[in-house]
C-alpha positions as CSV (number, residue, x, y, z in Angstrom):
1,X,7.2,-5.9,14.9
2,X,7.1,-7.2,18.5
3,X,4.4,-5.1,20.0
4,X,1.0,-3.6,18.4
5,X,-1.4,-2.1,20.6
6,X,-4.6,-0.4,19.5
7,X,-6.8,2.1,21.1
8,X,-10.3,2.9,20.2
9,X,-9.4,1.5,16.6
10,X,-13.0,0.2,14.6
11,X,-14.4,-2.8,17.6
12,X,-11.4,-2.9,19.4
13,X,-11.5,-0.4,22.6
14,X,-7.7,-1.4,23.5
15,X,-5.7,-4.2,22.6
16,X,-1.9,-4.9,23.4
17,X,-0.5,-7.8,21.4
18,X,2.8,-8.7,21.6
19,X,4.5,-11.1,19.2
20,X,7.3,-12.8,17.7
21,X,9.1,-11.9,14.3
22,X,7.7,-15.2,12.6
23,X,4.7,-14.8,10.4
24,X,1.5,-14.4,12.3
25,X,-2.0,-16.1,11.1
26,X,-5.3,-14.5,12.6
27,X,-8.7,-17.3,12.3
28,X,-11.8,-16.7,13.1
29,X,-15.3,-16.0,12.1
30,X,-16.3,-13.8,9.3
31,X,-17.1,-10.5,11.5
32,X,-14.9,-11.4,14.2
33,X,-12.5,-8.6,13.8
34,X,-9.3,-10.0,11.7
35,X,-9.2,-7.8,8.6
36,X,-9.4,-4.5,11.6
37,X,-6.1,-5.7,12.8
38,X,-4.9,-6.0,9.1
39,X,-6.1,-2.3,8.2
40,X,-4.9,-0.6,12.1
41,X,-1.2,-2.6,10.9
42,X,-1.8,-1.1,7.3
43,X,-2.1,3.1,9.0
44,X,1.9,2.1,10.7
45,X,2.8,2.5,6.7
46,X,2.4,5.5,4.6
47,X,-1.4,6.4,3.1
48,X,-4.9,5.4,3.6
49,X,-4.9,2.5,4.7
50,X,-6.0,-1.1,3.1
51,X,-9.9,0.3,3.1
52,X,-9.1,3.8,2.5
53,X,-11.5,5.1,4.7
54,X,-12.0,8.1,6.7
55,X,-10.2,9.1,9.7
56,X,-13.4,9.3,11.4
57,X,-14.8,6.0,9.9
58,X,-12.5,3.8,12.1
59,X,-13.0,5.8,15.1
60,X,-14.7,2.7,17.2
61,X,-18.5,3.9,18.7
62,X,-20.4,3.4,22.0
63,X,-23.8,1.5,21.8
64,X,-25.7,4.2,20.5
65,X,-23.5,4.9,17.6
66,X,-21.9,8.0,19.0
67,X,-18.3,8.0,18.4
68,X,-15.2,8.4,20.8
69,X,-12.8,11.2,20.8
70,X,-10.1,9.9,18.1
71,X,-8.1,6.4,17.5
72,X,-4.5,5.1,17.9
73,X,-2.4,2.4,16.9
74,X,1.5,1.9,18.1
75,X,4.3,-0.8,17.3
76,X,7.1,-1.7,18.3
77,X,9.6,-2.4,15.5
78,X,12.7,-3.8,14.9
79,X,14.4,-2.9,11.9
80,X,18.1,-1.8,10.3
81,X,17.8,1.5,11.9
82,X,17.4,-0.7,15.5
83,X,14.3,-0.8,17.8
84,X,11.8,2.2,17.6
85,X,8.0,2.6,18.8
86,X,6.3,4.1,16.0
87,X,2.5,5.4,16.6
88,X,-0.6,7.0,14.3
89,X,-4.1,8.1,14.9
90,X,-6.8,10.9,14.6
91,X,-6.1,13.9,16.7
92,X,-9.1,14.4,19.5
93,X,-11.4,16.8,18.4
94,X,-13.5,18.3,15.4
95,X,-10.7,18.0,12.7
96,X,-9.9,15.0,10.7
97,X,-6.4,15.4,10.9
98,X,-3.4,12.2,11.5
99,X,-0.6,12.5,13.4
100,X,2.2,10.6,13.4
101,X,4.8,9.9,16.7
102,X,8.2,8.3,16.3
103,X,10.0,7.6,19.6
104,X,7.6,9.8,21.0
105,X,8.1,12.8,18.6
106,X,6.1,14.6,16.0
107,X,6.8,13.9,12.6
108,X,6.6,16.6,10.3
109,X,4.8,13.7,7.8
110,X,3.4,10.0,7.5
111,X,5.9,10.0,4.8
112,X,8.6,9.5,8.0
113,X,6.7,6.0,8.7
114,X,8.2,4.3,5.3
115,X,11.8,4.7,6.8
116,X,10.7,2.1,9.7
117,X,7.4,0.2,7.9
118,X,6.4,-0.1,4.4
119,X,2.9,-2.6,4.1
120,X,1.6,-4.5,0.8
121,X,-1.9,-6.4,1.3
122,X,-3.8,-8.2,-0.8
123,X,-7.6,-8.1,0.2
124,X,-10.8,-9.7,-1.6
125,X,-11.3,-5.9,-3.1
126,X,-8.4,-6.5,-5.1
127,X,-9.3,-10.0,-6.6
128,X,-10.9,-6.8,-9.5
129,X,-7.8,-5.1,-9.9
130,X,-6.8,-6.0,-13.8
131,X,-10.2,-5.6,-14.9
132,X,-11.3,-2.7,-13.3
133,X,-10.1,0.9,-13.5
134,X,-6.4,2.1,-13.2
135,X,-6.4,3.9,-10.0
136,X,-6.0,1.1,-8.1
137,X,-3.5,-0.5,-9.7
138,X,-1.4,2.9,-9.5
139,X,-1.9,2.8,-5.9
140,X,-0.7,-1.0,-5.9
141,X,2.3,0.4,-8.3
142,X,3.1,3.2,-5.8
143,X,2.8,1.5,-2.7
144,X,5.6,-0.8,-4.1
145,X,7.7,1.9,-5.3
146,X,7.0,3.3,-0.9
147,X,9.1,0.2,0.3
148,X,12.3,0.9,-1.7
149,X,12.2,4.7,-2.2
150,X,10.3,5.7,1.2
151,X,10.1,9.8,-0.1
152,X,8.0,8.7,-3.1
153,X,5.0,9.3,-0.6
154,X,6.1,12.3,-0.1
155,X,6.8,13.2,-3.8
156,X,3.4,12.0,-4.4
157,X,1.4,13.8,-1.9
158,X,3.1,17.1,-2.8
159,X,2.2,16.1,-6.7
160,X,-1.8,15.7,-5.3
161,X,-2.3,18.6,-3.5
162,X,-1.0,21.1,-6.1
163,X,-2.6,19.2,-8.8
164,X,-6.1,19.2,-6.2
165,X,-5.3,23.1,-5.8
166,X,-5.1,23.4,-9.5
167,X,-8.2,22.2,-10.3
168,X,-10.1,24.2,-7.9
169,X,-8.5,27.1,-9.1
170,X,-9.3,26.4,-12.6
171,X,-13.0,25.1,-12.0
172,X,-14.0,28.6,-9.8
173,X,-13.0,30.0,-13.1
174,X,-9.6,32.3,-11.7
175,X,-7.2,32.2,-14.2
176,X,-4.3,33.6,-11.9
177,X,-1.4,32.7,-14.4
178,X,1.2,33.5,-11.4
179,X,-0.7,31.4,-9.2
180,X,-1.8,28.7,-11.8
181,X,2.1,29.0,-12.8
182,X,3.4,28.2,-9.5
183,X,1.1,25.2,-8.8
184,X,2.3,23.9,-12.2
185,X,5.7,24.1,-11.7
186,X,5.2,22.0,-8.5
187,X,3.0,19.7,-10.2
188,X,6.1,19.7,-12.9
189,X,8.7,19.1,-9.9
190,X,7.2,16.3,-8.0
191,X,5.4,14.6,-10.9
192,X,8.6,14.4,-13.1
193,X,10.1,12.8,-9.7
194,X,7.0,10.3,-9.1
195,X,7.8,8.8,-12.5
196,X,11.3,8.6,-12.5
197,X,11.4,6.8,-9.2
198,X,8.6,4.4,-10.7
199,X,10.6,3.3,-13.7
200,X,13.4,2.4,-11.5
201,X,11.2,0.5,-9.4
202,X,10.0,-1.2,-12.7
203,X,13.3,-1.7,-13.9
204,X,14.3,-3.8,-9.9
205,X,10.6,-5.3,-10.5
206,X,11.3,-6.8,-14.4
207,X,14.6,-8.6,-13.5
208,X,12.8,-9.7,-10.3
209,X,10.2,-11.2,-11.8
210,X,12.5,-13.0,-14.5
211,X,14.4,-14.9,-12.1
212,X,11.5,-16.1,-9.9
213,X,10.7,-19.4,-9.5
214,X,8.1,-21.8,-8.3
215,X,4.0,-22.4,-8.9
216,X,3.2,-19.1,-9.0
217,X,3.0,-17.5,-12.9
218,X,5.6,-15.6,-14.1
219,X,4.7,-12.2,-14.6
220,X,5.4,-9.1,-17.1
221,X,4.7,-6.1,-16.0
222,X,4.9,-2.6,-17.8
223,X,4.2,1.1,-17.2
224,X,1.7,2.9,-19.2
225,X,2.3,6.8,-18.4
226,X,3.0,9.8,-20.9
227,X,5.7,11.5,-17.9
228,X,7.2,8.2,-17.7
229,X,7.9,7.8,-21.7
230,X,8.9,11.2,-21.8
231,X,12.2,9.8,-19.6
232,X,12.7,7.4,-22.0
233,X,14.5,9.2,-24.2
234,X,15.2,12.8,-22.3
235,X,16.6,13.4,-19.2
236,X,14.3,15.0,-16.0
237,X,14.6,18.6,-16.7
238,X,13.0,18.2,-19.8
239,X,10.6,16.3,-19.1
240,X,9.4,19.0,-16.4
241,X,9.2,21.3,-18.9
242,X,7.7,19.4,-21.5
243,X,4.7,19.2,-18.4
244,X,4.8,22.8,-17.3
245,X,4.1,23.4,-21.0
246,X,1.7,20.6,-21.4
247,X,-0.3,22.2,-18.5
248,X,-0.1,25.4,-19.2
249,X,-1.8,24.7,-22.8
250,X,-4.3,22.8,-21.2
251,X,-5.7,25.1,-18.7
252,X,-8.8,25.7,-20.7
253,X,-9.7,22.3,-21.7
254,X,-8.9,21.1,-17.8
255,X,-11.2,23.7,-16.7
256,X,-14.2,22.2,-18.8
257,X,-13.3,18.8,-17.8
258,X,-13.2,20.0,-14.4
259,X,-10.1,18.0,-13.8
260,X,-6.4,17.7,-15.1
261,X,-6.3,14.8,-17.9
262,X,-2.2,15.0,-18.6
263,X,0.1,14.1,-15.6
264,X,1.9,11.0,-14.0
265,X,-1.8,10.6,-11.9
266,X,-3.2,9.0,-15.1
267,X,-0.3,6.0,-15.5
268,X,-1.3,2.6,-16.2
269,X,0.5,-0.5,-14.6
270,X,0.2,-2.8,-17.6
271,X,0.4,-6.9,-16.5
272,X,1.1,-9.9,-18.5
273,X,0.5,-13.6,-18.0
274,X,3.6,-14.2,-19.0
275,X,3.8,-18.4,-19.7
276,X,0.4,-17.6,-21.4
277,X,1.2,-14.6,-23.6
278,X,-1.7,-12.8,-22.2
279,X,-2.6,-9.3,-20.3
280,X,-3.8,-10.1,-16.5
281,X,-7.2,-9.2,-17.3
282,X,-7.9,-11.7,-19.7
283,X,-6.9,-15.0,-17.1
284,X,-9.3,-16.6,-14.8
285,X,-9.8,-15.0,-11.2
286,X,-7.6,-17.8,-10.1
287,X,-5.0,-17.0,-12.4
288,X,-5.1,-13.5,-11.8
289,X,-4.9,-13.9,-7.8
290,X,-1.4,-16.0,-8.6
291,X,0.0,-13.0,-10.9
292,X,-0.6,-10.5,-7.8
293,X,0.7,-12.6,-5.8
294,X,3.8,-13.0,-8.2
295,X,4.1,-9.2,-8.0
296,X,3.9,-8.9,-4.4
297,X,6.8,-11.9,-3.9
298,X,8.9,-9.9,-6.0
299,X,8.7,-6.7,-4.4
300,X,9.3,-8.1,-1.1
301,X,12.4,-9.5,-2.5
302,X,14.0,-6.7,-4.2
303,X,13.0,-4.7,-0.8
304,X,14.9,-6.9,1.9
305,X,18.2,-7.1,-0.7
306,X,18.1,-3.4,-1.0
307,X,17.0,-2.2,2.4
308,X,17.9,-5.1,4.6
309,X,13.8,-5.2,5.7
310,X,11.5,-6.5,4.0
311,X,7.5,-5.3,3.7
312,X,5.5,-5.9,6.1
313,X,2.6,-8.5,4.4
314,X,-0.7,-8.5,4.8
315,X,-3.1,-11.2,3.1
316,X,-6.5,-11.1,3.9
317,X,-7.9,-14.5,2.8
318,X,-5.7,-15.2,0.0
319,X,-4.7,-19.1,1.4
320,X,-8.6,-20.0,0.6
321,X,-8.3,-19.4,-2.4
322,X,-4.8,-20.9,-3.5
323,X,-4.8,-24.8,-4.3
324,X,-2.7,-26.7,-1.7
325,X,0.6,-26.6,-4.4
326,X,0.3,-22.9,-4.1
327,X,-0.7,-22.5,-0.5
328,X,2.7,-24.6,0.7
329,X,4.8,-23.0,-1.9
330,X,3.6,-19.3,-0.5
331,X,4.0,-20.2,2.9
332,X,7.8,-21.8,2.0
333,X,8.8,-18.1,0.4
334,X,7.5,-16.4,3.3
335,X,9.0,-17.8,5.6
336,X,12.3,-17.6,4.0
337,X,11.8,-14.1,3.2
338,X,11.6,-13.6,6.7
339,X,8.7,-11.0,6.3
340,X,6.3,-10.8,9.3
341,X,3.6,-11.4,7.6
342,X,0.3,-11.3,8.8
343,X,-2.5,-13.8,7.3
344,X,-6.4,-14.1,8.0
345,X,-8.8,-16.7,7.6
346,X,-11.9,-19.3,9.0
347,X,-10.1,-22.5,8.7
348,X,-7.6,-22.8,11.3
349,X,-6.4,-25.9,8.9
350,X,-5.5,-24.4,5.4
351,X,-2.3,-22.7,7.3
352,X,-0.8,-26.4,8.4
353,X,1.8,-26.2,6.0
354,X,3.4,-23.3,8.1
355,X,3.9,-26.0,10.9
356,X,5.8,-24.0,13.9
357,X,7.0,-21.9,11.2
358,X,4.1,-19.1,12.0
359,X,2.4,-18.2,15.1
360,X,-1.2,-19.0,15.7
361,X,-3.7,-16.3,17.0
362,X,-8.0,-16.4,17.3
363,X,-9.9,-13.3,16.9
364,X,-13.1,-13.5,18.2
365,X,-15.6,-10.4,18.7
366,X,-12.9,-8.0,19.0
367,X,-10.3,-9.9,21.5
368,X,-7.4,-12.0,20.2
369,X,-5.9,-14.8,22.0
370,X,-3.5,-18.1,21.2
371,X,-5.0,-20.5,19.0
372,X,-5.4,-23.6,20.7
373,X,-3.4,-26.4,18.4
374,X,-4.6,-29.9,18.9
């Protein structure tokens, strides 16, 4: 990415920042603005963003609170496929709709973004994410899965929206069976697709994480999912219709429940310390934060051998909390990934180990500039 330029996006009212392809590190004040750049870079990739919020939410406000028309955020983005200007925001008026413009044109889905950006973060939000429930490690699972298989967002959408259709079918209490048939045979489709292209990824992810080396803890990582075992030992079509069957008999129950409790939207990711001989959750914070960081190495290394790009990284102050071992060795792998990556923190200082290997930007209130390096 050479170019990002923001419009109306959270503080910032327009921004144009152009850049190099080195990694970039953002310092500045807590409040300042830095983690806004990291989410407006996270909408260039498929999904909700690294705060899933709203559409509306990041629309930026005047002083009295009111908020402007819609947002925008463009890049510019080199890539395998060559140079292309890539673009998302909120359409201007009542509906909280995105679009999507490549090279000026409609997509037809956000999907299209993951052919020219794909994003990983790691945020203070997700210092919780072994202990706390599985839905976000799915989404850390499936936005992995987005950078080497870019129609799995698309897969996974499409599963979503008939299974969301489903339930509000079954909780008004109409029991259409062609209707309720047809949404299951969707849900069948696509879900049978979302877990097949996970266990490949897992399969990339457990030799990946084999071979790496360095301070950070080697990690083991498993899937947990009833669609996913099913492939184990049968091939796709029957594990569609093992669902379509499994849905079918559970119409009644899901309509109690008020939701669907079978499907590839209840897998697990399932992580192991693996020096230790211990699941994630039951290491230190510290500990934990080096097995994510593990994960997210490893992805970005099967993803630039298979795709000739890697992700595009964003780690909201994860060098604070890293001892200086760490810190240099994650600043090493980076930079020989040669991911743009984009880093935040206070303490222009903790990123010295980078040297003139990164570039050096200050936030402050909403305006970026060069650091000044003394």
């Amino acid at each position: 990415m050479t170019r990002l330029t923001l419009t109306d996006f959270r503080a910032y009212g327009h921004l144009r920042l152009d850049v190099d392809l080195r990694p970039v590190v953002l310092t500045g004040h807590n409040g300042a603005g830095k983690t806004n750049l990291l989410e407006a870079l996270s909408f260039l990739s498929p999904g909700r963003g690294l705060r899933r919020a709203k559409l509306s939410e990041v629309t930026r406000r005047d002083a009295e609170g009111a908020p402007f028309a819609g947002w925008a955020v463009a890049a510019r983005v080199h890539g395998p496929l060559g140079e292309v200007t890539i673009g998302t925001g909120r359409e201007r008026g009542p509906s909280d709709r995105r679009t999507v413009h490549i090279d000026g044109e409609t997509a037809r889905a956000q999907g299209d973004l993951g052919h020219y950006v794909t994003a990983l973060w790691l945020t203070p939000e997700m210092d919780r994410i072994f202990v706390e429930g599985a839905s976000a490690r799915r989404r850390f699972l499936d936005r992995m899965v987005y950078g080497l298989d870019p129609a799995h967002a698309t897969r996974t959408a499409a599963y979503e929206t008939a299974m969301r259709q489903r339930n509000r079918l079954l909780r008004d209490g109409r029991m259409d069976k062609a209707w309720l048939a047809g949404l299951e045979d969707a849900m069948a489709t696509h879900g049978v697709a979302v877990a097949a292209a996970r266990r490949d990824f897992m399969g990339r992810l457990t030799a990946a994480l084999a071979e790496a080396e360095g301070p950070f803890p080697k990690a083991e990582a498993r899937l947990d999912g009833l669609v996913e075992g099913w492939l184990d030992g049968a091939p796709a079509v029957d594990a569609e219709d093992r669902l379509r069957e499994a849905l079918a008999a559970a119409r009644r129950r899901d309509a109690e429940a008020g939701t669907t409790a079978e499907g590839p939207h209840r897998t697990d990711l399932a992580v192991r310390h693996a020096a230790k001989g211990v699941p994630a959750e039951q290491c230190s914070t510290g500990e934990q934060k080096a097995v994510l960081i593990s994960l997210v190495l490893a992805q970005a290394r099967i993803q630039a051998a298979a795709r000739g790009m890697a992700p595009l990284l964003l780690l909201d102050e994860v060098a604070a909390h890293l001892d200086d071992a760490r810190r240099r060795a994650l600043f090493d792998q980076l930079a020989a990934l040669g991911a743009q990556s984009w880093l935040t923190g206070t303490d222009h200082a903790l990123f010295a180990g980078f040297g003139e290997r990164a570039q050096y930007l200050t936030v402050w209130e909403a305006t970026v500039s060069p650091t000044r390096l003394h």
